[in-house]
C-alpha positions, 0 to 999 in steps of 0.5 A: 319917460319913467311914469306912463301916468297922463301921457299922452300916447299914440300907437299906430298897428293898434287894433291888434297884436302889439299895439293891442296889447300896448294900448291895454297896459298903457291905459292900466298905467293912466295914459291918455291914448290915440288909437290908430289903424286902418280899421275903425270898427276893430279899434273902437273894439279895442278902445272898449277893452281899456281900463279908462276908454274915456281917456283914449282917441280913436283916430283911423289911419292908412300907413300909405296915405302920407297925404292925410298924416299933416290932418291928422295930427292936427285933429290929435293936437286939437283934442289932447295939444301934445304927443309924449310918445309916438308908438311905430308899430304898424307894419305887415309882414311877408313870407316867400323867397326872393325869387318868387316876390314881385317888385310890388310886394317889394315896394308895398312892404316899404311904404307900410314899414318904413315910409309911412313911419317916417312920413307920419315921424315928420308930419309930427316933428315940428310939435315934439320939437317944441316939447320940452321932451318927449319919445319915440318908439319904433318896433322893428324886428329881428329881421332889421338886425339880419336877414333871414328866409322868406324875409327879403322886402321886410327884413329891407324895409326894417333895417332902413328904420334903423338907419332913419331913426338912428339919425333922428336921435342924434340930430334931435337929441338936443331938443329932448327927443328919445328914440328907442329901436324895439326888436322882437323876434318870435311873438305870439300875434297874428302877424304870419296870418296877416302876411303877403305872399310874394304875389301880394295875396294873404299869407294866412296860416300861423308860422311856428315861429309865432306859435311857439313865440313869447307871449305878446303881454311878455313882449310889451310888458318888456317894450315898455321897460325898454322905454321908461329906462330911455334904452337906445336899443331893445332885444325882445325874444326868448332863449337865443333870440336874445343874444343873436345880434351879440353872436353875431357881432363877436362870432360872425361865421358861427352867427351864420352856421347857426342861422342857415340850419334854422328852417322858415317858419 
């Protein structure tokens, strides 16, 4: 997909952070855009920051209401007729040590990061099938390549992303269906303030790791490269962030020296 021009892109996660920020640069490139997430008012806020926010749908969605997935691409079929690019982006974040998480954070975790990606993936297959191409992009994180402190449940819950979608690329290919993985690692967003806590309750401080991180337009602007040049797999991040899964994989025990000295953040 290397001209973002009238496709039609719907990005989940985008009242704030990343998909923010993807729904602005995507509009500035002339894409037709669905915007979903939980909170209706934030993302009118956003379709209102759009270059051409008369191209765009604001269409609220829950991640853990699956039930409501099958109406709602409808309701997206219904006004635009095809989907080119499905953005994955919506997700939450956790910080606590595995001792301290209950099991419901655990599971909460999963039904935001993996299972509502999926149920709405399938919700929306059978029409990408009928396309005689289109995309879909998945931002997981770091932490879905290796685990790190207080990163139990989402570092879990990204590296089942990887497998689901991994699979979905080799079983749709013939039907011209792409599959990009996005990695971040430390980005400038809110995502640490928005995390649970292992007893589910609001994290609320920002992480250095978010602070000194790169700066989220950096972070999409290279997301989109990564998709326009059909990459099966992007790194995003800056200065080692960018070659820890290669030194992990060629260097596995110097891989983790490196990564037990890092402190959370």
């Amino acid at each position: 997909m290397k001209n973002f021009k009238g496709k039609i892109i719907w990005i989940t996660g985008a009242s704030s952070g990343i998909g923010r920020e993807m729904a602005r640069q995507c509009s500035k490139m002339g894409a037709l855009l669905i915007l979903s997430s939980r909170r209706e008012d934030a993302l009118k806020e956003v379709q209102q920051e759009l270059s051409q926010p008369e191209n765009s749908m604001v269409l609220p969605l829950d991640m853990v209401k699956p039930e409501e997935f099958p109406s709602k691409v409808a309701q997206v079929l219904d006004r635009f007729g095809r989907v080119d690019l499905l953005f994955n982006n919506a997700g939450l974040s956790q910080r606590s040590h595995l001792k301290d998480t209950g099991e419901a954070v655990d599971r909460q975790l999963m039904e935001v990061n993996y299972f509502g990606p999926v149920a709405l993936t399938k919700a929306l297959l059978p029409q990408l099938r009928k396309q005689s191409k289109s995309h879909i992009a998945v931002v997981s994180s770091l932490a879905g390549k290796f685990g790190f402190y207080e990163r139990s449940a989402y570092s879990a819950s990204k590296h089942a992303l990887h497998g689901f979608f991994e699979v979905l690329r080799l079983e749709e290919e013939e039907n011209n269906i792409g599959v990009t993985m996005l990695c971040p690692g430390g980005i400038k967003t809110n995502i640490s303030i928005n995390a649970v806590d292992g007893s589910g309750n609001a994290y609320g401080r920002m992480s250095a790791l978010q602070e000194e991180g790169m700066p989220v337009d950096q972070c999409v602007n290279r997301m989109i490269s990564a998709i326009q040049s059909n990459r099966k797999e992007a790194i995003i991040g800056k200065g080692l962030e960018n070659i820890s899964v290669k030194v992990k994989a060629l260097f596995p025990s110097l891989f983790y020296r490196l990564l037990k000295k890092r402190k959370p953040q």
